[in-house]
N, C-alpha and C positions, 0 to 999 in steps of 0.2 A: 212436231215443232211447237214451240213454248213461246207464247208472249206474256208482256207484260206492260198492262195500259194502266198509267198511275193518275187519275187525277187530283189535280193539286186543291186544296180548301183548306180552315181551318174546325174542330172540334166545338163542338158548342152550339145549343139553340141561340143563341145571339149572332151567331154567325150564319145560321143555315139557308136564309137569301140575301145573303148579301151577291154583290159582284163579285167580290176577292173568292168567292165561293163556287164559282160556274165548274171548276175541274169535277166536282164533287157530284155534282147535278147530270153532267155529260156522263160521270161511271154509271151513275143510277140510273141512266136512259140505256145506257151498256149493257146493265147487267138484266135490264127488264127485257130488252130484245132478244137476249141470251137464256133469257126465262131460267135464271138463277137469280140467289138473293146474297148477301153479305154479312159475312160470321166476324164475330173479333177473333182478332189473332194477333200473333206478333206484329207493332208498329200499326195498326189502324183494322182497318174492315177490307175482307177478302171477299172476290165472288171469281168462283171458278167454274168456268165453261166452255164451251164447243162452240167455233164458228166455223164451217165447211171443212171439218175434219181437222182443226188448228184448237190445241188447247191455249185458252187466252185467259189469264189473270184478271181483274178489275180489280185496284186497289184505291181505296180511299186513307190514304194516311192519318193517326191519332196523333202526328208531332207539332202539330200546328205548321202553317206556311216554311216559316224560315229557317226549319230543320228536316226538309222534308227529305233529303240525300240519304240520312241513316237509314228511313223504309226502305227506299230506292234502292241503295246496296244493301239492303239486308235480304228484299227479295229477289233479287237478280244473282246473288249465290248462292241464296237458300236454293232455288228452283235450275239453278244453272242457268240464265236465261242470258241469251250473249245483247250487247251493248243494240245493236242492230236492230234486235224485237222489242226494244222498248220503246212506248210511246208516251210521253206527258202532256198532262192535258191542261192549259194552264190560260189566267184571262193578262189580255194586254191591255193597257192604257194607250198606246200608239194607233193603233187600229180603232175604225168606227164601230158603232154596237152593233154586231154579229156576224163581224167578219170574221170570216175563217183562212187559216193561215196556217198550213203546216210546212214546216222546214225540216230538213235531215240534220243541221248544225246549227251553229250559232250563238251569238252572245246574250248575255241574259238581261241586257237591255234593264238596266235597272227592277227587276224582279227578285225578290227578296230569294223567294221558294227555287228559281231558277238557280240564282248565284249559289244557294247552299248545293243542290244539287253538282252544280260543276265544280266545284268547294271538293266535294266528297269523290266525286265519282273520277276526278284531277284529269276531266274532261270536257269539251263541249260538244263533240261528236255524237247526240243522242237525239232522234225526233222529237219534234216538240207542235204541237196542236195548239196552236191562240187563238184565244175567244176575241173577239175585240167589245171592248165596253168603254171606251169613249175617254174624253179627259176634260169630261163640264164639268170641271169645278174652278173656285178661285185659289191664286196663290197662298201656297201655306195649307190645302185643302183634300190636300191626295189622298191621307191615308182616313179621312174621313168619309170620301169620295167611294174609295174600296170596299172599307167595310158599311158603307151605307148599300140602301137595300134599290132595286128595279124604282124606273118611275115608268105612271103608268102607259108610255106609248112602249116603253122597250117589256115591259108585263106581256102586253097581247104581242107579241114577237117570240117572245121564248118559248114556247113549248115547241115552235117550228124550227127556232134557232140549233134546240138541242139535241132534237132531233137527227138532223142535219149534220153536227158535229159527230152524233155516236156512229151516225154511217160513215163520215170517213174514218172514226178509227177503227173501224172494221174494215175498210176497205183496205187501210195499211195492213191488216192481218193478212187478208188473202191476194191483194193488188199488188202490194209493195208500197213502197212511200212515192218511187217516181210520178208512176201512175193515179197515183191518189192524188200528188200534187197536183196534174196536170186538171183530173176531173173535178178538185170539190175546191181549187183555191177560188180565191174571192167572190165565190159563191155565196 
């Protein structure tokens, strides 16, 4: 059985702590538990490995944020991987900083990388893993808010944060989503 855990970010040392960036962070915590690393390949950086006898992808997309669905169906038919094993890992503004939130469905809740995804994929049927990182900023101030970087009380937070995140999406590997729901939501 085949997965495939996409986290969302964008390409670039100017973006690599930011917020808008946590999908990216959660693969790398993925792929290090998984004691594999990440090749380029078509559409971003690949790491392929073994969780309890389950091959599980970890993709970090090269399309930037708000084309992120090409990667997405490009690896989900490259690999045959059905709609079901896919999990993306993506940060929300609605939620507080580090709350975790996974859903089976849903609307993409004003999320650029989400909406291109159900865009592409002419679905919203697919799990989806939210960071939460908060919405202190002022009007007129989001997308500066996103791609700005941790301040320092949510710094000492995240390594526990992400943590955190990379076991439930492993635990949708081998749990399921139901069960994953129940054990790691608003943890």
């Amino acid at each position: 059985m085949k997965y495939l855990i996409v986290g969302l970010g964008n390409k670039g040392a100017e973006y690599e702590n930011t917020r808008h960036n946590i999908g990216f962070k959660v693969a790398d915590k993925i792929a290090e538990t998984l004691e594999v690393s990440f090749n380029t390949t078509n559409f971003g950086w690949m790491a392929d490995g073994k969780y309890k006898g389950r091959r599980v992808l970890v993709l970090k997309p090269d399309t930037y944020m708000n084309l992120s669905g090409n990667a997405v169906r490009y690896w989900m038919q490259k690999e045959n991987i059905p709609l079901e094993n896919v999990l993306i890992v993506t940060d929300d503004l609605a939620l507080p900083f580090g709350t975790l939130r996974m859903k089976g469905k849903g609307s993409d809740a004003g999320h650029n990388g989400l909406k291109n995804i159900n865009e592409v994929l002419q679905t919203q049927n697919y799990a989806r893993l939210r960071f939460g990182i908060s919405a202190d900023f002022s009007e007129g101030r989001q997308v500066d808010y996103v791609l700005g970087t941790w301040n320092e009380e949510e710094n000492a937070k995240l390594a526990e944060r992400i943590e955190k995140f990379a076991k439930a999406a492993l635990s949708f590997v081998f749990a399921g989503i139901s069960n994953t729901m129940s054990a790691f939501n608003g943890k």
